[in-house]
Chimera marker file (.cmm) of the C-alpha trace (Angstrom):
<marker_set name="trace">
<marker id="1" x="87.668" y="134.498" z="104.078" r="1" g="1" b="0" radius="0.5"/>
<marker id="2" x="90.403" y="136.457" z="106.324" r="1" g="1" b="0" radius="0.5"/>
<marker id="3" x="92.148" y="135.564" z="109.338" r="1" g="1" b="0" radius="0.5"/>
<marker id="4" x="90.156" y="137.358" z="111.752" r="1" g="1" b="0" radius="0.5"/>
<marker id="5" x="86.704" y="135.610" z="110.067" r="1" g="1" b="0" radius="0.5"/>
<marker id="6" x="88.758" y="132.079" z="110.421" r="1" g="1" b="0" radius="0.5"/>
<marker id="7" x="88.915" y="132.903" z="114.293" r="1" g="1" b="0" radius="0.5"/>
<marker id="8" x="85.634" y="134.029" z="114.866" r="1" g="1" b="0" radius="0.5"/>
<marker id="9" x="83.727" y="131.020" z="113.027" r="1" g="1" b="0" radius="0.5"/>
<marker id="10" x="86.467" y="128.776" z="115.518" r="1" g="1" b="0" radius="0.5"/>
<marker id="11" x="85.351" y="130.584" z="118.363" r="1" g="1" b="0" radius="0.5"/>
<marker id="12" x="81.923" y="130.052" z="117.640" r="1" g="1" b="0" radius="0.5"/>
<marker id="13" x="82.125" y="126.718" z="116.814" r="1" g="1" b="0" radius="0.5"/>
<marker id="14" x="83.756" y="125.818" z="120.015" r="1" g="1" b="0" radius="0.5"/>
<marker id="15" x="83.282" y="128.234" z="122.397" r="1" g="1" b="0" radius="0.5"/>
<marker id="16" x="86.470" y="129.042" z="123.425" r="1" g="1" b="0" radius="0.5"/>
<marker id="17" x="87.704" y="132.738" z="123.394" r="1" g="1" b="0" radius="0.5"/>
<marker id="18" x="88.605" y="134.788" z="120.364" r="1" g="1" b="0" radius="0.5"/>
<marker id="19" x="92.154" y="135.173" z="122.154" r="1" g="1" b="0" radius="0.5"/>
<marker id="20" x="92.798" y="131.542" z="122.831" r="1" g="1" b="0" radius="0.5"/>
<marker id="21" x="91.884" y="130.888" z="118.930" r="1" g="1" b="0" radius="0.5"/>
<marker id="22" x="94.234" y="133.363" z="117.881" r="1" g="1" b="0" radius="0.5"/>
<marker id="23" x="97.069" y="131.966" z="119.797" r="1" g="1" b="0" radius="0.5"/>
<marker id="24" x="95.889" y="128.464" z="118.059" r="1" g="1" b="0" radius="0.5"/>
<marker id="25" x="95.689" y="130.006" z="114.467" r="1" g="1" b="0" radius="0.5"/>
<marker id="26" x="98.737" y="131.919" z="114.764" r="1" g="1" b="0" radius="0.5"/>
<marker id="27" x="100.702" y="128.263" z="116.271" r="1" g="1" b="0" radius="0.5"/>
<marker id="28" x="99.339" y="126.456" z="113.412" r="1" g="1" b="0" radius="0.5"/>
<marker id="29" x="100.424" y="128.619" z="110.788" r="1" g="1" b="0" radius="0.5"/>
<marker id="30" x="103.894" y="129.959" z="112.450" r="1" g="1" b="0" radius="0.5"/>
<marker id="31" x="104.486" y="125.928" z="112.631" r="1" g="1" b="0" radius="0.5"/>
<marker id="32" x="103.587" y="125.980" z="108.959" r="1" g="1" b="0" radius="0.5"/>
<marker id="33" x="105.519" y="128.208" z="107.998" r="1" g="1" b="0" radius="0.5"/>
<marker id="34" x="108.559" y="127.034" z="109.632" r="1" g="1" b="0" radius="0.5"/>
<marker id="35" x="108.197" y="123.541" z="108.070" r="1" g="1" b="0" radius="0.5"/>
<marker id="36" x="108.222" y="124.840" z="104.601" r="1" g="1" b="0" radius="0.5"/>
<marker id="37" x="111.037" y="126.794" z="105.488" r="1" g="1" b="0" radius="0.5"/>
<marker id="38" x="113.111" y="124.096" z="106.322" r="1" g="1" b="0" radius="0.5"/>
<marker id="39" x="111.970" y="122.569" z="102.944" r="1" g="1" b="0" radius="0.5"/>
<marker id="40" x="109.573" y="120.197" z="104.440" r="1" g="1" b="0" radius="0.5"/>
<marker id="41" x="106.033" y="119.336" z="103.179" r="1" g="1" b="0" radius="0.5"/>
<marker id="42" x="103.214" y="119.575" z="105.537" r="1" g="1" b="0" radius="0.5"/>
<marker id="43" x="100.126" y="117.237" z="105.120" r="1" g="1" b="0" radius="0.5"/>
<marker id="44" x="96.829" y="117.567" z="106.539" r="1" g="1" b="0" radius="0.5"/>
<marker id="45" x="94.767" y="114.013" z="105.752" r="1" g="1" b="0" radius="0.5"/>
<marker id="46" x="91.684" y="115.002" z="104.058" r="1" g="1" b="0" radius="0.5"/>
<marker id="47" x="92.571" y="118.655" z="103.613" r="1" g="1" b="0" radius="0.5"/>
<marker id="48" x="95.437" y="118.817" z="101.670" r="1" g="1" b="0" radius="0.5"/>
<marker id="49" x="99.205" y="119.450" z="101.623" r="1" g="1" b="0" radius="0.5"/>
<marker id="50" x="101.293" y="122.355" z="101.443" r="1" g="1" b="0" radius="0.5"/>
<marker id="51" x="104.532" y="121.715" z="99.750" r="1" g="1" b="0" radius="0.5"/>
<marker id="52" x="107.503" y="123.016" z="97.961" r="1" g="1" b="0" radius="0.5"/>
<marker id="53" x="107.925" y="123.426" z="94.229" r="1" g="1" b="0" radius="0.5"/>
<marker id="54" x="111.535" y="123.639" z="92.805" r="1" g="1" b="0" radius="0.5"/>
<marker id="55" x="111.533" y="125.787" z="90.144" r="1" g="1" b="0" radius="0.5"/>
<marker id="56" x="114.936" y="125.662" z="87.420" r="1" g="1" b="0" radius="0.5"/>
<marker id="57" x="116.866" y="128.673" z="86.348" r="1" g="1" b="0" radius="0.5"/>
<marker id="58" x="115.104" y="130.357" z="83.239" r="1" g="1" b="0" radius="0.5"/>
<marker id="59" x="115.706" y="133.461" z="80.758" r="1" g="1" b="0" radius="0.5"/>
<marker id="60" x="113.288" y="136.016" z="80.686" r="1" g="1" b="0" radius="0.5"/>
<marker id="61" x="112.898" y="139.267" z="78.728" r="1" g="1" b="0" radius="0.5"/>
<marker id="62" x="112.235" y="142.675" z="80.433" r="1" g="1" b="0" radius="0.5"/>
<marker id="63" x="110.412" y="144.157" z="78.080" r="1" g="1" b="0" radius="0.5"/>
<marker id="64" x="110.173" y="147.864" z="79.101" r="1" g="1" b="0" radius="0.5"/>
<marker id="65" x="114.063" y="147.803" z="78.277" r="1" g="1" b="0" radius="0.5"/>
<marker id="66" x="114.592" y="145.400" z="75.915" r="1" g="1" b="0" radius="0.5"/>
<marker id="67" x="116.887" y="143.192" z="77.595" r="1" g="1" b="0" radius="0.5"/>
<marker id="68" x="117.242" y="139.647" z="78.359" r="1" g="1" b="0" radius="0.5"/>
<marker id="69" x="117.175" y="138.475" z="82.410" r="1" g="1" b="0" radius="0.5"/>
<marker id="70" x="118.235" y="135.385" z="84.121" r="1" g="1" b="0" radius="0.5"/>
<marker id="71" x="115.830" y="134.355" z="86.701" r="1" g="1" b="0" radius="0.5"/>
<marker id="72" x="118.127" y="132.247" z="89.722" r="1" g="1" b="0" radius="0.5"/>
<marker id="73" x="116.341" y="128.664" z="90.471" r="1" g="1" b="0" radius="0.5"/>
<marker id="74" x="114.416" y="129.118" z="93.309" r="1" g="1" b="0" radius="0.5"/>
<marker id="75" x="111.774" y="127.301" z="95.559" r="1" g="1" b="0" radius="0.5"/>
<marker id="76" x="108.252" y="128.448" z="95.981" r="1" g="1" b="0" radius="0.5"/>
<marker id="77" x="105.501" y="127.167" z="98.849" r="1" g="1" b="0" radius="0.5"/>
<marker id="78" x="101.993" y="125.550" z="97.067" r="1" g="1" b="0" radius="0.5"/>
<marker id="79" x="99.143" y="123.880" z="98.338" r="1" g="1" b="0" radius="0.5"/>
<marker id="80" x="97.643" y="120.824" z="96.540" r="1" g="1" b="0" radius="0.5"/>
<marker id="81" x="93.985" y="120.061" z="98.218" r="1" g="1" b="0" radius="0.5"/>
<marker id="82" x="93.672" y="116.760" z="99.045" r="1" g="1" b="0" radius="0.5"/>
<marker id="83" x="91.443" y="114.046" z="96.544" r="1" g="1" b="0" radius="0.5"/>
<marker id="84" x="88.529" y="113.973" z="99.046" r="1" g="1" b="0" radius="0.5"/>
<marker id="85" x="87.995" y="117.886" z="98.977" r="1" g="1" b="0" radius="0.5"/>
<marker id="86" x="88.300" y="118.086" z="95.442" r="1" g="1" b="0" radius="0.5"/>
<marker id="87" x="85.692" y="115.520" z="94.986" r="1" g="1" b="0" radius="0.5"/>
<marker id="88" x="83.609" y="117.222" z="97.410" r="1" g="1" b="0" radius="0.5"/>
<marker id="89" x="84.132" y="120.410" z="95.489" r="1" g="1" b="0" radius="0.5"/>
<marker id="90" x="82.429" y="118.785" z="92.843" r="1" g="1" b="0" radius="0.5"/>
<marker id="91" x="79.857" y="117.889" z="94.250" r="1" g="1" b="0" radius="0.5"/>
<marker id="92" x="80.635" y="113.861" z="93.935" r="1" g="1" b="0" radius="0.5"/>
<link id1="1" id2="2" r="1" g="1" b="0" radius="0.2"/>
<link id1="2" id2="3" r="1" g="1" b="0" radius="0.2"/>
<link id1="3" id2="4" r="1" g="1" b="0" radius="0.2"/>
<link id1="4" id2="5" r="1" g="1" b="0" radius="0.2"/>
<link id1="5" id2="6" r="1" g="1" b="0" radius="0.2"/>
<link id1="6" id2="7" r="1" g="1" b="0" radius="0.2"/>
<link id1="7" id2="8" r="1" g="1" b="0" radius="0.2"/>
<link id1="8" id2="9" r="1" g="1" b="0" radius="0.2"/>
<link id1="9" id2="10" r="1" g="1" b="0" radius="0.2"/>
<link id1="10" id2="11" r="1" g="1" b="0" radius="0.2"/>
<link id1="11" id2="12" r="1" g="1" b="0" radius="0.2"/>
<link id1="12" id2="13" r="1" g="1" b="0" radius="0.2"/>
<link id1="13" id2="14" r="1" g="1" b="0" radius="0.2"/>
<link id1="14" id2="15" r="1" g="1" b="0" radius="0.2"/>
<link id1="15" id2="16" r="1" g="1" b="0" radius="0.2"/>
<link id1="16" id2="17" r="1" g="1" b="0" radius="0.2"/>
<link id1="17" id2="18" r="1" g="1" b="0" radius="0.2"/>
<link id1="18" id2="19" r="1" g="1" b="0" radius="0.2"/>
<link id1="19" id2="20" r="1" g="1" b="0" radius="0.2"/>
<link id1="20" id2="21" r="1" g="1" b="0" radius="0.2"/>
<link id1="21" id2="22" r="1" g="1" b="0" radius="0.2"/>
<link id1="22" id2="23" r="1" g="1" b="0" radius="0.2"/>
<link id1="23" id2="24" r="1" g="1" b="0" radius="0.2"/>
<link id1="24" id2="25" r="1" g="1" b="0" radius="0.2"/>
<link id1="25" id2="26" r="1" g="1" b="0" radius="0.2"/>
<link id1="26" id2="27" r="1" g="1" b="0" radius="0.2"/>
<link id1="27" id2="28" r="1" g="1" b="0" radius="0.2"/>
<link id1="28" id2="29" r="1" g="1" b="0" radius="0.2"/>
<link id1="29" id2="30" r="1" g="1" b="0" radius="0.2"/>
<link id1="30" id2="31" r="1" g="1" b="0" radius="0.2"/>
<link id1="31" id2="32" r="1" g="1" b="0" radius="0.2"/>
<link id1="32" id2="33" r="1" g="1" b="0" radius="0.2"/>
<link id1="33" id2="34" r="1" g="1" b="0" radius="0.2"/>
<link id1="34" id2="35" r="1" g="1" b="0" radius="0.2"/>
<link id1="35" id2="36" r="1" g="1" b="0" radius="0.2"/>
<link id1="36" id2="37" r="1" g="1" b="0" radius="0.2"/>
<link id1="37" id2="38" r="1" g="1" b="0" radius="0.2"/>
<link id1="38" id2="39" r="1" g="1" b="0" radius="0.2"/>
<link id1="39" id2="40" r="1" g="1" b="0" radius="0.2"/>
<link id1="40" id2="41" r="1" g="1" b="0" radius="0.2"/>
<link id1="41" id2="42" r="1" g="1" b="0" radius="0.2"/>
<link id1="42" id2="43" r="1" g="1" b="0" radius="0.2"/>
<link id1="43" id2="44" r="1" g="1" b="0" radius="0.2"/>
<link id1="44" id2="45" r="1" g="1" b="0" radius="0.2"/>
<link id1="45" id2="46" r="1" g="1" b="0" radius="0.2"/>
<link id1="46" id2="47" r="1" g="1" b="0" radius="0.2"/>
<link id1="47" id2="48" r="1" g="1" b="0" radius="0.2"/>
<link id1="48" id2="49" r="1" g="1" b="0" radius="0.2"/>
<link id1="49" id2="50" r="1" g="1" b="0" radius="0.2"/>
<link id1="50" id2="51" r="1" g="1" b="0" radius="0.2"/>
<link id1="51" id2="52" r="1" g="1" b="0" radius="0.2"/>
<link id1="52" id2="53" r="1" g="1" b="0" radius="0.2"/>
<link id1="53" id2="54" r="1" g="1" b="0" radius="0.2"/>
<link id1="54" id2="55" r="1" g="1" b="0" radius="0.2"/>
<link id1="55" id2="56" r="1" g="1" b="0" radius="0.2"/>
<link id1="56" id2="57" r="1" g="1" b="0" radius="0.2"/>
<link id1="57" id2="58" r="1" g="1" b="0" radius="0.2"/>
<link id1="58" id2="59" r="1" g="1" b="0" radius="0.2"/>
<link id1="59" id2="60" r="1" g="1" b="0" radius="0.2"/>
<link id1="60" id2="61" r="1" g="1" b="0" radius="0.2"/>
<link id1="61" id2="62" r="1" g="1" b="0" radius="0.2"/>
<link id1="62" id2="63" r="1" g="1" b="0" radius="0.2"/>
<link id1="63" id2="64" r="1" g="1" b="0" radius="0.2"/>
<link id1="64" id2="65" r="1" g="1" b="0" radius="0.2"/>
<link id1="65" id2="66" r="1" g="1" b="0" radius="0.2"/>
<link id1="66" id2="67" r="1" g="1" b="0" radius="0.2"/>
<link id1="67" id2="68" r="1" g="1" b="0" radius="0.2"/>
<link id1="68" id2="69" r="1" g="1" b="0" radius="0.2"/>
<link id1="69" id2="70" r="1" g="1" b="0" radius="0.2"/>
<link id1="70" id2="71" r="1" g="1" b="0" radius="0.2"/>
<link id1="71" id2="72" r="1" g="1" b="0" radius="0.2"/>
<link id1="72" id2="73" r="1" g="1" b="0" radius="0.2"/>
<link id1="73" id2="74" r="1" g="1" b="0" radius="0.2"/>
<link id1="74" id2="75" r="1" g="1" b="0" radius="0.2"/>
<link id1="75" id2="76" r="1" g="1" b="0" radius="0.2"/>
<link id1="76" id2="77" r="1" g="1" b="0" radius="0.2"/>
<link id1="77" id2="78" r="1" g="1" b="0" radius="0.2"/>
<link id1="78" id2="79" r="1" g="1" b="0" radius="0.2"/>
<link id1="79" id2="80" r="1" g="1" b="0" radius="0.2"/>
<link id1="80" id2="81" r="1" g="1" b="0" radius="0.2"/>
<link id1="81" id2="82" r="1" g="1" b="0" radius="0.2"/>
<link id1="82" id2="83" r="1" g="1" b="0" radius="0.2"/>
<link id1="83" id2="84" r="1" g="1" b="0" radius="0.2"/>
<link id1="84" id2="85" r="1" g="1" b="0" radius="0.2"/>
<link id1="85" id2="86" r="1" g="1" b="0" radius="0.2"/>
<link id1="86" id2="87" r="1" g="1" b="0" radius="0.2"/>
<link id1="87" id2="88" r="1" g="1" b="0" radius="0.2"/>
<link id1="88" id2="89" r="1" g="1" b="0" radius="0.2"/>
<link id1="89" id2="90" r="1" g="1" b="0" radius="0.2"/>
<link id1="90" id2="91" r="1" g="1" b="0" radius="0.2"/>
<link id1="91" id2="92" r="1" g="1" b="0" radius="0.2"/>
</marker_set>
């Protein structure tokens, strides 16, 4: 599902305009995004919860030269679904 499928099924669903859902999707995920920027979780009861993973320094090898890297630590955006959708993934 894209974007511009996410608006239209919003639109339908509550007849507002496709512009006015835009501006909606677009806040929501702007906001997102500038949570998880500041290194802040966001949670959505009965959704899930998009949070940051901390990953440590590690060695690597590059193999096309056959040479040894150091990857920096870093932190990386994930979403974990909440237990409720999972279970209704499932089919439970």
């Amino acid at each position: 599902m894209t974007k511009a499928e996410i608006i239209s099924e919003v639109a339908m669903a509550t007849g507002l305009s496709k512009r006015e859902v835009t501006a909606v999707v677009e806040a929501f995920m702007e906001s997102v995004k500038n949570h998880l920027l500041k290194k802040e979780s966001v949670f959505l009861r009965g959704f899930g919860s998009f949070i940051i993973k901390h990953r440590a320094a590690k060695t690597a090898r590059n193999i096309s030269k056959n040479t040894t890297i150091t990857i920096a630590a870093h932190d990386l955006p994930s979403f974990k679904p909440a237990k409720s959708l999972v279970e209704q993934m499932r089919g439970e």
